[in-house]
N, C-alpha and C positions, 0 to 999 in steps of 0.2 A: 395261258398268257406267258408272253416270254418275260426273262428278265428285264431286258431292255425297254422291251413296252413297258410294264410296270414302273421302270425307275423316270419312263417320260412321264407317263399319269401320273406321275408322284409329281413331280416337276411343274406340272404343269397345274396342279392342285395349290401348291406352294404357290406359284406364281397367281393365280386366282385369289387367293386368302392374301394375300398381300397387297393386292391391288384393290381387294375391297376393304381394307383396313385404310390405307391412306386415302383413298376417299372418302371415308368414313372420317376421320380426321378433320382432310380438309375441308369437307363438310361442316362439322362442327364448327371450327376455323370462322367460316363463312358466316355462317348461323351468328357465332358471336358478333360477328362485324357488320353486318345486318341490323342484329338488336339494337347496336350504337349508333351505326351510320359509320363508324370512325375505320380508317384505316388500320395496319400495323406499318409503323416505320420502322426501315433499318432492315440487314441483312439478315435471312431466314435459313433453314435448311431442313431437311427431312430426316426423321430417327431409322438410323435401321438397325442398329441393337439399345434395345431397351434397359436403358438408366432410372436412376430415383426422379422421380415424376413424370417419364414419359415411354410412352406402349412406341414400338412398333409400326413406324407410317404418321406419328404424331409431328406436326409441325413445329420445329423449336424458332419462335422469335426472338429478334433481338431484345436483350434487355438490360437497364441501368446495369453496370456493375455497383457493388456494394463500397459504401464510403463511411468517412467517420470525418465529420470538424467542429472545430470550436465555433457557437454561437455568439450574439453579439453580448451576450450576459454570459460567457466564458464558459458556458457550460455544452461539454461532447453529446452531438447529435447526431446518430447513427440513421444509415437507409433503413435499419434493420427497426428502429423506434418508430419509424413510422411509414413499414412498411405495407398496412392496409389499409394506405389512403391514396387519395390521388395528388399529383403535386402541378404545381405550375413552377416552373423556372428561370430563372434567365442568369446571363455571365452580365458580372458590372465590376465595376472600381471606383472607390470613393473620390478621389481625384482625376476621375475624368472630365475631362473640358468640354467634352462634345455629344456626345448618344446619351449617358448614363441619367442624369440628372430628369429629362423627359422622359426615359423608359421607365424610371422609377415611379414619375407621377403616371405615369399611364398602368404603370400594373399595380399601384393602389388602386385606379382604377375600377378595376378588375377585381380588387379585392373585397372593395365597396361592395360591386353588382351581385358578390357570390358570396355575401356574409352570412345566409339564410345555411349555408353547405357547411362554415366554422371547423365544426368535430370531422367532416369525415374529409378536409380537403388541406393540403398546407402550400404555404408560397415559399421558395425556396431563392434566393439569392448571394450566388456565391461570388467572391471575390478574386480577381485573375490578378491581385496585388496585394499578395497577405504580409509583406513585407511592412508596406503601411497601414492597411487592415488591421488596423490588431481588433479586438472587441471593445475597447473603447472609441475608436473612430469608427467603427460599425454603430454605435450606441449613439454619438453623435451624428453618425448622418442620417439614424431614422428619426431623430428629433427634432432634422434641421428639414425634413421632410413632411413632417407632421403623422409619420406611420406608428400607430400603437397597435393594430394588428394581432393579436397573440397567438394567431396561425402562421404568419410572417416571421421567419429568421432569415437572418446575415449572415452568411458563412462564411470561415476562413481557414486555410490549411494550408499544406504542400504545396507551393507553385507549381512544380512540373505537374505534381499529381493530380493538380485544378483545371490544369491546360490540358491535360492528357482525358478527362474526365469530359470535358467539353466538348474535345474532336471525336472520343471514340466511344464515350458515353451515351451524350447528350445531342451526338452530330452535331453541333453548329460550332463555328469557329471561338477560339479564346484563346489568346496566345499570347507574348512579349513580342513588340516591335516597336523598333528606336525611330523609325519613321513615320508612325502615329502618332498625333498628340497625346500627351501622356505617358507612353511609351507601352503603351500596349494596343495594340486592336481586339475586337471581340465582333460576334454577332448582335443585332439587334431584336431576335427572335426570340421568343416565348415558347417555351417549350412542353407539351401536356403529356403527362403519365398519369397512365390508370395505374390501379389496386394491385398488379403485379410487374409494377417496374418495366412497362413494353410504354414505347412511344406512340403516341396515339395522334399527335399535329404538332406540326410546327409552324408560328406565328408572327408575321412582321409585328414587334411591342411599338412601332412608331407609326401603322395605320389606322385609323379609329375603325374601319372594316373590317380590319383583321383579327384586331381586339376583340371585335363585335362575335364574331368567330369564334374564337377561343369561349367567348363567356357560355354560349349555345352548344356548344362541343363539349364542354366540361362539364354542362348541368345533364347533357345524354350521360355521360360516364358516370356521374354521382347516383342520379335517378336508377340506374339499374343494377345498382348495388343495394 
């Protein structure tokens, strides 16, 4: 056999092992999203040199980036604290005049239908106005709310790094604009992550359909953990 044959069947070998490793992959991929029903949201891409936790043909989805804020009881809650649960989200500010106030009672909610989950599920509500957020007026508006919750935090940090966290995080909007009431806009949407920080739906909080959604969607993610 010549050289050159040999270095095509080589080539061509490589090219066969590789093609069956990422479908093998995305196979898996599949499989999992199957078992839930649930999508992955957000931008994806394919491995082709293998890193710390993925082979070779392994699909990499999007996923939260890692954060740290002060709670409404002052005390620092990292992704990393409770990163093998699934979480529900959304962007608010205590002094909003218009969305905040109903998405809040609507993803208590929510928090009600899913209280049976407690340990393995947290709600997450972060604030796009930490300037007036402090953890005392977080403390006051779950009180003024009636949420005692104690899977339910209030979160407060970085401005930019809140808003930046929202668009390229959490995909849905959250941002400062002086044209808004308030002076900020944000999304109305509920946001669901599984057990590994990938987004798994995103949810109008001001539909009672959608809510409905979300509670059916987030007990597939819990049940198969």
């Amino acid at each position: 056999m010549t050289k050159s044959k040999t270095k095509r069947n080589r080539s061509l070998t490589l090219s066969t092992l590789f093609l069956f490793t990422l479908l093998f992959a995305c196979s898996d991929s599949k499989d999992e999203q199957k078992r839930v029903n649930l999508p992955f949201i957000g931008h994806h891409d394919i491995v082709y040199e293998a890193i710390e936790g993925y082979e070779v043909g392994d699909t990499m989805f999007h996923k939260v980036p890692k954060w740290n804020y002060l709670t409404q009881d002052s005390i620092f809650l990292s992704s990393d604290d409770i990163d093998n649960k699934v979480w529900i989200v959304d962007f608010m500010f205590t002094y909003c005049p218009t969305i905040c106030p109903p998405m809040t009672k609507a993803m208590r909610g929510v928090n009600d239908s899913l209280s049976a989950y407690q340990k393995d599920l947290n709600f997450l509500s972060f604030s796009i106005d930490p300037d007036r957020d402090t953890p005392a007026r977080l403390r006051l508006y779950r009180k003024r709310h009636e949420i005692t919750a104690e899977n339910w935090f209030f979160l407060t940090g970085d401005e930019a790094e809140t808003h930046t966290l929202g668009l390229e995080g959490f995909q849905i909007h959250a941002n400062a604009d002086e044209n808004s009431p308030g002076g900020y806009a944000h999304s109305p949407n509920f946001v669901l992550i599984d057990k590994n920080q990938h987004i798994r739906g995103v949810y109008d909080g001001l539909d009672e359909d959608s809510r409905n959604q979300l509670i059916e969607d987030a007990k597939k993610l819990l049940d198969a953990n």
